[in-house]
C-alpha positions as CSV (number, residue, x, y, z in Angstrom):
1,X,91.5,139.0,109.5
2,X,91.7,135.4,108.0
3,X,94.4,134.0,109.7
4,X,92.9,135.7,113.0
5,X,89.6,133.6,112.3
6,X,92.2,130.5,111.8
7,X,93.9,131.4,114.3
8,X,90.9,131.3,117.1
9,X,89.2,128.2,115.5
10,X,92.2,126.2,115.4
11,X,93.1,127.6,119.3
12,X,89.4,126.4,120.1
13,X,88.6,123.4,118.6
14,X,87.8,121.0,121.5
15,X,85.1,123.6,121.9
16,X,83.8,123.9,119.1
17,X,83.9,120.4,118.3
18,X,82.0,120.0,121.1
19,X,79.6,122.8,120.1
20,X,79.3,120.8,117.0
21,X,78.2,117.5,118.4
22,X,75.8,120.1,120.4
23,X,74.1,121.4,118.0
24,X,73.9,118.0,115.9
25,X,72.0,117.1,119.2
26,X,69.4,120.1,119.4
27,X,69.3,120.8,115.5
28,X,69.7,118.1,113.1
29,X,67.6,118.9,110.4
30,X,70.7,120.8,108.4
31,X,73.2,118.2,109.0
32,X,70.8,115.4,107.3
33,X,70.1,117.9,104.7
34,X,74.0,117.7,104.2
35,X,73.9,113.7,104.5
36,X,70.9,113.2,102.2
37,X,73.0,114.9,98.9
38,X,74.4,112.8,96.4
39,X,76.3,112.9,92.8
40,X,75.7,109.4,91.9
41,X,77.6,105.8,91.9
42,X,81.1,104.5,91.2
43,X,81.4,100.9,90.7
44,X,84.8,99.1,91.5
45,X,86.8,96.5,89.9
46,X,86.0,94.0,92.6
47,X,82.1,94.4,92.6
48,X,82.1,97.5,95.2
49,X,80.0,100.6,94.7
50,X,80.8,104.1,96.6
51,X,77.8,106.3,96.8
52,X,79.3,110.0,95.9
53,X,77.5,111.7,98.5
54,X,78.6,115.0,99.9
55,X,79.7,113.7,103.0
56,X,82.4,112.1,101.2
57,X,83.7,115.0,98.7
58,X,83.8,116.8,102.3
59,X,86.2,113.8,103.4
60,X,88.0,113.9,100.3
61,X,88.8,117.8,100.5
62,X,90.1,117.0,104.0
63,X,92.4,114.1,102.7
64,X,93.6,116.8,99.8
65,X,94.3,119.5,102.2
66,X,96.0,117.1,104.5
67,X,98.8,116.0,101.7
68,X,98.6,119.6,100.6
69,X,100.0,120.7,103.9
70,X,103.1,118.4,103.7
71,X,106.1,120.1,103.9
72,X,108.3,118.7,100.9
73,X,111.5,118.9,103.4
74,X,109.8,116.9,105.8
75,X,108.6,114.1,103.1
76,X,111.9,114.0,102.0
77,X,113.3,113.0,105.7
78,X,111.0,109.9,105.7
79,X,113.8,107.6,105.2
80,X,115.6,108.3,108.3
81,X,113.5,106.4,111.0
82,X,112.1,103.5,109.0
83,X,112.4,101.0,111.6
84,X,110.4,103.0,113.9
85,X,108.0,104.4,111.7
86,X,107.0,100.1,110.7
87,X,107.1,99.4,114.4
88,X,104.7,102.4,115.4
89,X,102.5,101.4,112.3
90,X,101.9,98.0,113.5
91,X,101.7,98.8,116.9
92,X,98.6,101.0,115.8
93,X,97.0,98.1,114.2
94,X,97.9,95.3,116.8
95,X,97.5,97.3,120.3
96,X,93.5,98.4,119.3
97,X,92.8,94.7,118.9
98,X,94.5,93.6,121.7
99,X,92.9,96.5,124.4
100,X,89.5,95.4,122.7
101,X,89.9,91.7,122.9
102,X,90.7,92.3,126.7
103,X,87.5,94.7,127.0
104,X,85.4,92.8,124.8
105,X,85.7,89.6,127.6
106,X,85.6,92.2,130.7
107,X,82.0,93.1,129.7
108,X,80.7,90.1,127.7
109,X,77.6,90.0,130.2
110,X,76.5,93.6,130.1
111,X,72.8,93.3,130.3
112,X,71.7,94.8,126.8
113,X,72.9,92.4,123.3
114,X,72.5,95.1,121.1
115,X,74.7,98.1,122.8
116,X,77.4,95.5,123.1
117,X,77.1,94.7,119.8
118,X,77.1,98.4,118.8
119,X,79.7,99.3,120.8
120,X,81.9,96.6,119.4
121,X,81.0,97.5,116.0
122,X,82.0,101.1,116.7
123,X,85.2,100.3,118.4
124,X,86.0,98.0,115.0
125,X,85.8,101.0,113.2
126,X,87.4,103.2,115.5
127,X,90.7,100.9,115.3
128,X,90.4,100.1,111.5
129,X,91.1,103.6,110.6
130,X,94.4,105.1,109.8
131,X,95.8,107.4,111.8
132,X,95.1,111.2,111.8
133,X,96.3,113.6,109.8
134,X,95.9,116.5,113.3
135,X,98.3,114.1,114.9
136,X,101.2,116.1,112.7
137,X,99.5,119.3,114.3
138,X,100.1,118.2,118.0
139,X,103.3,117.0,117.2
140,X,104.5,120.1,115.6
141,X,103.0,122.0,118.5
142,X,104.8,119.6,121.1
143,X,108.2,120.4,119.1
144,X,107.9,116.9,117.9
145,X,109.9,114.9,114.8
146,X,107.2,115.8,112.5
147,X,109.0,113.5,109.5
148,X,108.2,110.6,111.9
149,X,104.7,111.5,112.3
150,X,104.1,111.9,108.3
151,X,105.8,108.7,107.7
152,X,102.7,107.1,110.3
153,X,100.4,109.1,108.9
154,X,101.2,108.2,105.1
155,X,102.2,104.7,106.0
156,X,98.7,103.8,107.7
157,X,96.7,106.1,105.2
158,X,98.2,104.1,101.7
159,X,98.0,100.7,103.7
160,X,94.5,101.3,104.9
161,X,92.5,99.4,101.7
162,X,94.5,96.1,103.0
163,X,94.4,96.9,106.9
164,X,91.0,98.9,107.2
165,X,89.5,95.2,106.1
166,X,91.9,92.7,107.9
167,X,91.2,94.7,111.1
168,X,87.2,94.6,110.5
169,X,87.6,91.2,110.0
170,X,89.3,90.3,113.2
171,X,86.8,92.5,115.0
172,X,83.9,90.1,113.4
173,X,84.7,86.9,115.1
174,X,84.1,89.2,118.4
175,X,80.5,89.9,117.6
176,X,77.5,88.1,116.5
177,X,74.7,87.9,114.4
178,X,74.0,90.9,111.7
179,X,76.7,92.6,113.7
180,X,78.9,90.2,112.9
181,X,77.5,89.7,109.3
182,X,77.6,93.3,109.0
183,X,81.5,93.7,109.7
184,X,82.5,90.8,107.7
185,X,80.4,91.9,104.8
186,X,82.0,95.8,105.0
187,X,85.6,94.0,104.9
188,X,84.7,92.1,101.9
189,X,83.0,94.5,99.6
190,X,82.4,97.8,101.4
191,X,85.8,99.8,102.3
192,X,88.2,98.8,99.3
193,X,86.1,101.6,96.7
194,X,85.6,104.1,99.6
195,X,89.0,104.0,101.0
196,X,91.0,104.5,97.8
197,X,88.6,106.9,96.0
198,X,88.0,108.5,99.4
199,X,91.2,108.7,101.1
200,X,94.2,107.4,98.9
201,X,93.8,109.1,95.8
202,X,92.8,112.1,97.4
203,X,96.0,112.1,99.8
204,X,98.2,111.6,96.8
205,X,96.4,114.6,94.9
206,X,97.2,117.1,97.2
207,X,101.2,115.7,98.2
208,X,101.0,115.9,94.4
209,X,99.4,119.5,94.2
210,X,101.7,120.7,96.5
211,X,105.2,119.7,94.6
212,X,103.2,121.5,91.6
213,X,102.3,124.9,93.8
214,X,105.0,124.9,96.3
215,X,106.7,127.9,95.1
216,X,103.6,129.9,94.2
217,X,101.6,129.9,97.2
218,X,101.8,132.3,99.9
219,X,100.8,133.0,103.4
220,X,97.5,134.5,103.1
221,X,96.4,131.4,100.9
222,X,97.9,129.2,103.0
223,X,95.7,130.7,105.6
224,X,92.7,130.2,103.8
225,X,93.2,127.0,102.9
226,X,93.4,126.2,106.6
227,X,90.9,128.1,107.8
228,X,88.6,126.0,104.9
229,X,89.5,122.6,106.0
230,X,88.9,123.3,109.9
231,X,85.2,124.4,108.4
232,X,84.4,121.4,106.8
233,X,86.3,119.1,109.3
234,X,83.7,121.0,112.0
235,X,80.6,120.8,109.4
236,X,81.3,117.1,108.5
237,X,81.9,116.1,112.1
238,X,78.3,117.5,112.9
239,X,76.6,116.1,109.7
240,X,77.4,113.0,110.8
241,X,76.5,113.0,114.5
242,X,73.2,114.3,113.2
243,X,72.2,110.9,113.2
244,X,72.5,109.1,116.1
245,X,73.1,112.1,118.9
246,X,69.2,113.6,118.4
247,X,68.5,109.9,120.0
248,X,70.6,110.8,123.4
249,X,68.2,113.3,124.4
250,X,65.1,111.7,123.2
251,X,66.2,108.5,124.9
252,X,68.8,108.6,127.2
253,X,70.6,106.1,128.8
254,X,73.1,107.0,130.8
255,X,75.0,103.8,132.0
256,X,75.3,102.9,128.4
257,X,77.0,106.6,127.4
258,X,79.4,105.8,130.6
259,X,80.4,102.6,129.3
260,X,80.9,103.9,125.7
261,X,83.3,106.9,127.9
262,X,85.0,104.3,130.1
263,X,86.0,101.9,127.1
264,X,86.7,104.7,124.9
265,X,89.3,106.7,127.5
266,X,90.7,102.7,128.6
267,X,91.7,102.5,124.3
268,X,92.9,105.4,123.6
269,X,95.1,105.8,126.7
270,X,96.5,102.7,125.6
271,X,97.1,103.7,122.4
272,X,99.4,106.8,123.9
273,X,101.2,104.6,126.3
274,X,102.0,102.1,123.3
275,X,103.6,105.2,121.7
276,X,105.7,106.0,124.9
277,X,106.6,102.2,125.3
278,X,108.2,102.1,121.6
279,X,109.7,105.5,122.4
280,X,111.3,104.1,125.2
281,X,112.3,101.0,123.5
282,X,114.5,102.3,120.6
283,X,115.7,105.3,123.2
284,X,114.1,107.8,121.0
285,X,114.5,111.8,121.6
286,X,111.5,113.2,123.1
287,X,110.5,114.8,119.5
288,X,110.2,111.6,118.5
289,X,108.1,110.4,121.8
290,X,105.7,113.0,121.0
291,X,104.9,112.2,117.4
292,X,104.8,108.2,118.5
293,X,102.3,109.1,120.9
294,X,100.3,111.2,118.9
295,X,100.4,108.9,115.8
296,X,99.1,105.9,118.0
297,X,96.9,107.4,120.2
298,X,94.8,109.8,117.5
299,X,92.9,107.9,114.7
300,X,90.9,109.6,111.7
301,X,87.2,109.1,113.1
302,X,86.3,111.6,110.4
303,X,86.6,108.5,108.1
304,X,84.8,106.0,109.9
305,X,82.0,108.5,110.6
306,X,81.7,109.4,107.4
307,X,82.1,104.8,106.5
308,X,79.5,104.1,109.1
309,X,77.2,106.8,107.9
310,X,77.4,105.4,104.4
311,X,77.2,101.7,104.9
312,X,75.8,101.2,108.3
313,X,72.7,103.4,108.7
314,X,70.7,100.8,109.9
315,X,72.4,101.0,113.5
316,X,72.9,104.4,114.3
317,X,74.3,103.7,117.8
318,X,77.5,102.4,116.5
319,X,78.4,106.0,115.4
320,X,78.8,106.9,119.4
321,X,82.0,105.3,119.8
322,X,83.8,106.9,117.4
323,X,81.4,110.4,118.6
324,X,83.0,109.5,122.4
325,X,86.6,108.6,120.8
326,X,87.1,111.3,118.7
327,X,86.3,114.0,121.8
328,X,88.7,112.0,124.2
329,X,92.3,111.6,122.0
330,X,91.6,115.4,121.8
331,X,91.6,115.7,125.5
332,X,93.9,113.1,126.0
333,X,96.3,114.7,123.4
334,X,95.8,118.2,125.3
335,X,96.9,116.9,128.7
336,X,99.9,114.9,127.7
337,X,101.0,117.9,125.5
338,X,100.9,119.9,128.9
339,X,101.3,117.4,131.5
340,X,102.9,114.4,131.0
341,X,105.7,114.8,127.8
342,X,109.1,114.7,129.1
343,X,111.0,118.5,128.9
344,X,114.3,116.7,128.1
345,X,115.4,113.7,125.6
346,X,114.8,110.8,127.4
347,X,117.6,109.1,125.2
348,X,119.9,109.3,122.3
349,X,118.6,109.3,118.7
């Protein structure tokens, strides 16, 4: 019955992501509830606090179960490709700024200051996070080199306390005023703590839990474990679009929500394509292609939700892009899983 329930949310979850960001719309009131718990403070070595609020324990259980469900063959593997696990792991981190540099100057005189500024803010976010722990998922389902996609995943998740704030930083010097104060503040003092206590550690707990379990756990648990995370992944996405998507129905404004789309769909399908360029470039098999493609094109907006939600609650609105971004690498992902991945190698490994 369990792996049935897995089975169909995990078959359906574009939908009921969706259905998520729905109901955060119509019915709010449970996903602040969720927001407004706490456990108290930890202060960093370098002057930082993290707030221990339940949003982030829910991240934190995702990060666990994420390096629980590495397979130890696979983490062993990691040394194969190294050269093109660095290049796809700066690629991630140089192509976002370059796509937004390019956007940012495209619509530098859209008519509203502060949606540009949000939007920027968002998109800073959006790019400063490492990549996604689903993107091992789509690769596996696309028969991809799923070594390859840990290595990205683990590379830009252990790197992300140094790149999360050189990336926020860059973004800075494209905004202005308390944006720009704001972003340059966040890379100083407010993503060191929340990253590492957050998302580090807890990544290294689970690889950690599962050398320790490997040989004990079986397929029902496995199951449940699964089925667990894709319930919290769907509960935190909610919690946090509680606050900003009640406002899109209240007040609604629609060539704003297109721009957010357009910009959002422009980045991420150049994230994909920079995957497929450095596939091409080393003459990689198509395994490899596909877990290129889904490492650079799918980025863990759970972690900048959950980072805006703590530290920029004063401007809602820049929780959109990442809302908009985290719908379209899903649909993006789905289509080129279909559609567009070659059936055959496209070169020799």
């Amino acid at each position: 019955m369990i792996a049935k329930i897995t089975h169909f949310i995990h078959s359906n979850f574009l939908v009921l992501l969706l259905a998520s960001y729905i109901l955060a719309t119509i019915a709010p009131d449970f996903g602040l509830y969720i927001r407004s718990i706490n456990f108290g403070m930890i202060h960093w070595f370098d002057g930082s606090t993290l707030k221990i609020s339940l949003s982030v324990v829910m991240l934190s259980m995702l990060l666990f179960n994420a390096g629980f469900g590495f397979k130890l063959k696979e983490l062993k593997e990691l040394k194969r490709k190294p050269l093109v696990i660095i290049t796809g792991f700066l690629a991630n981190l140089i192509s976002p700024l370059i796509i937004v540099w390019l956007i940012h100057f495209l619509i530098l005189n859209w008519h509203n200051f502060d949606e540009l500024q949000n939007l920027l803010v968002g998109l800073a976010l959006v790019a400063s996070m490492p990549i996604a722990g689903s993107s091992t998922a789509w690769a596996q389902n696309a028969d991809g080199n799923i070594s390859l996609s840990l290595g990205l995943v683990i590379l830009s998740t252990f790197a992300s306390p140094v790149t999360t704030p050189l990336v926020l930083t860059c973004f800075g010097f494209l905004t202005s005023g308390d944006y720009a104060q704001d972003l340059f503040e966040l890379s100083k003092h407010g993503t060191k703590a929340f990253l590492i206590l957050a998302v580090v550690i807890p990544s290294v707990l689970g690889i950690l839990a599962k050398v320790a379990v490997s040989q004990n756990i079986n397929v029902k648990q496995q199951s449940i474990i699964k089925l667990l995370n894709l319930i919290n992944l769907l509960l935190l996405n909610y919690s946090n679009a509680s606050i900003s998507l009640p406002t899109t129905i209240q007040k609604p404004d629609w060539d704003y929500y297109f721009l957010i789309l357009a910009v959002t769909i422009v980045l991420c399908l150049f994230a994909f394509l920079a995957g497929f360029v450095i596939a091409r470039s080393f003459k990689c098999s198509r395994a490899d292609m596909a877990s290129l493609m889904f490492g650079l094109g799918m980025n863990n907006n759970g972690t900048g939700l959950v980072l805006a939600s703590l530290v920029l609650s004063d401007h809602p609105n820049v929780m959109l892009p990442l809302i908009f971004y985290t719908l379209v690498q899903q649909i993006i992902a789905a289509i080129i899983d279909k559609y567009l991945l070659p059936k055959e190698k496209i070169g020799v490994v």
